[in-house]
Each structure stands twice: as structure tokens, then as C-alpha cells.
C-alpha positions in Angstrom: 106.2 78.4 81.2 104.6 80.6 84.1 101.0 79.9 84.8 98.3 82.5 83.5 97.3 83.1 87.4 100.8 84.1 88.2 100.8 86.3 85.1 98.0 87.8 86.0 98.7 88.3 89.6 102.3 89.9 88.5 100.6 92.4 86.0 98.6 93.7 89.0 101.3 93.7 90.8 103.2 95.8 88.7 100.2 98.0 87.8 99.7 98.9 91.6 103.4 99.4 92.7 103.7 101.9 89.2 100.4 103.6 90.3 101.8 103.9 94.0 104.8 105.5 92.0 107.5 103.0 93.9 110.8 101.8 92.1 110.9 97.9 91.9 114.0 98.5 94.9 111.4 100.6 96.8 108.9 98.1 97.3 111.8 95.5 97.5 113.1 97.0 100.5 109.7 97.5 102.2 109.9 93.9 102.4 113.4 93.1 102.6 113.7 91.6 98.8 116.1 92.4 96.0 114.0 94.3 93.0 115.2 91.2 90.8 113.0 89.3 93.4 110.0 92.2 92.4 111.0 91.7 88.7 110.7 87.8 88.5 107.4 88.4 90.4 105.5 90.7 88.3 106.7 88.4 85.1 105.1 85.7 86.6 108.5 83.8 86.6 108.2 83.4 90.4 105.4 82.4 92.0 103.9 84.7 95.2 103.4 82.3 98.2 100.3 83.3 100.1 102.0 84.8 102.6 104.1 87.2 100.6 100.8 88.4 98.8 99.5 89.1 101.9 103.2 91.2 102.7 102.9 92.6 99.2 98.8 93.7 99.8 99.7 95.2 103.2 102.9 97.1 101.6 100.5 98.5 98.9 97.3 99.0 101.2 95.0 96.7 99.4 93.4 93.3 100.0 94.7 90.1 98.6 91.8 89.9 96.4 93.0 93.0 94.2 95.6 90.8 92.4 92.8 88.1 91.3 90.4 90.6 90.3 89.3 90.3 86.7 90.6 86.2 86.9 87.5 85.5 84.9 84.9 86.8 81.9 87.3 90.0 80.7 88.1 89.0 77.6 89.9 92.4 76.2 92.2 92.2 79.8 95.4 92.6 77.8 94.0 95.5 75.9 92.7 97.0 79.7 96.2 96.4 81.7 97.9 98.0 78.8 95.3 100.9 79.1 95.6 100.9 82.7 99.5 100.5 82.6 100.0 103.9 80.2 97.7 105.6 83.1 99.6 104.3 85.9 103.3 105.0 84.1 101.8 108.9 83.3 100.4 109.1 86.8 104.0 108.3 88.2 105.6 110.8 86.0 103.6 114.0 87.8 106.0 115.3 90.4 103.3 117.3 92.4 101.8 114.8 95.0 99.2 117.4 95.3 98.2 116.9 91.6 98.7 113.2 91.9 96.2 112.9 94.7 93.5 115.2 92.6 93.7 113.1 89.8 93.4 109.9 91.8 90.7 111.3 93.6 89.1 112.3 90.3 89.9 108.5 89.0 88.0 107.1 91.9 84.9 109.6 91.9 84.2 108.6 88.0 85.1 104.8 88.2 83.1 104.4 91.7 86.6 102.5 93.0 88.6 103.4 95.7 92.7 102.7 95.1 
């Protein structure tokens, strides 16, 4: 049974590399991994040594912290990632990256984060 950290650390995982619009092979192959490698990480099958967070931050251009954040008090996160997951999955499915950078630059001016 996976640990909820790695859970955790996989959803975000998945969350930013669906948000970035990369395949699981794309992000794979950034880093010289197969995509079942990607797959068994973002089910929290596999556990991400610290040094291959730190490859997998770099690839996606965020800091390690980003896959902990949330780790404690969000008590509805299940309910958020799936929120967040539906906006991610319809973000990917824009094919203008001119549109796709609007709307993420929207995203951040009303949520005060930058992605």
C-alpha cells in the first residue's frame, strides 16, 4: 500500500505535467525514463528519490516544495485536485498556445500564484 506522501506527491505530479500539456513519454524522455516509470510515479506506486524530484522540479520549472504543498490542514484536497485536475485536462485540450498562455496568465492574476 503506497504511502499518502507519495500519493500526494504523484497527484501533483501528474497535475503539473497535464497543466504543462506533456504526454507521460514526453516528460519521460526529458529525463531518460519509460512513461510506465512516470505512471507508477504519479500513482504513488514508486517512490521519487530526492534527486529525481529535484530532475522532475527542474523539467517542469518549479521548486521541490510544489509537490508537498497542501501536505497539511486541506481537508477537502481530494475534492480540490479533482477540481484542479478537470482545469488542467481542459487547459491541455486548447490547441492555441496563445490562448493557453492568456488563460494561465489570467489563472495567476486571480489566484495571486505564479505556475
Amino acid at each position: 500500500m503506497s504511502h499518502p506522501v507519495d500519493i500526494q506527491v504523484g497527484q501533483r505530479l501528474k497535475q503539473l505535467r497535464t497543466a504543462r500539456g506533456l504526454s507521460q513519454t514526453d516528460l519521460g524522455n526529458k529525463l531518460e525514463l519509460s512513461f510506465q516509470q512516470i505512471q507508477k510515479y504519479e500513482a504513488g506506486s514508486n517512490r521519487i528519490s530526492a534527486s529525481r524530484l529535484f530532475e522532475l522540479a527542474q523539467a517542469l520549472s518549479v521548486g521541490p516544495a510544489y509537490f508537498f504543498d497542501g501536505m497539511h490542514g486541506e481537508q477537502n484536497s481530494s475534492k480540490s485536485n479533482a477540481s484542479g485536475m478537470a482545469v488542467a485536462t481542459a487547459l491541455a485540450s486548447i490547441e492555441s498556445d496563445d490562448t493557453k498562455r492568456r488563460i494561465l496568465s489570467f489563472i495567476e492574476d486571480v489566484s495571486a500564484a505564479k505556475l
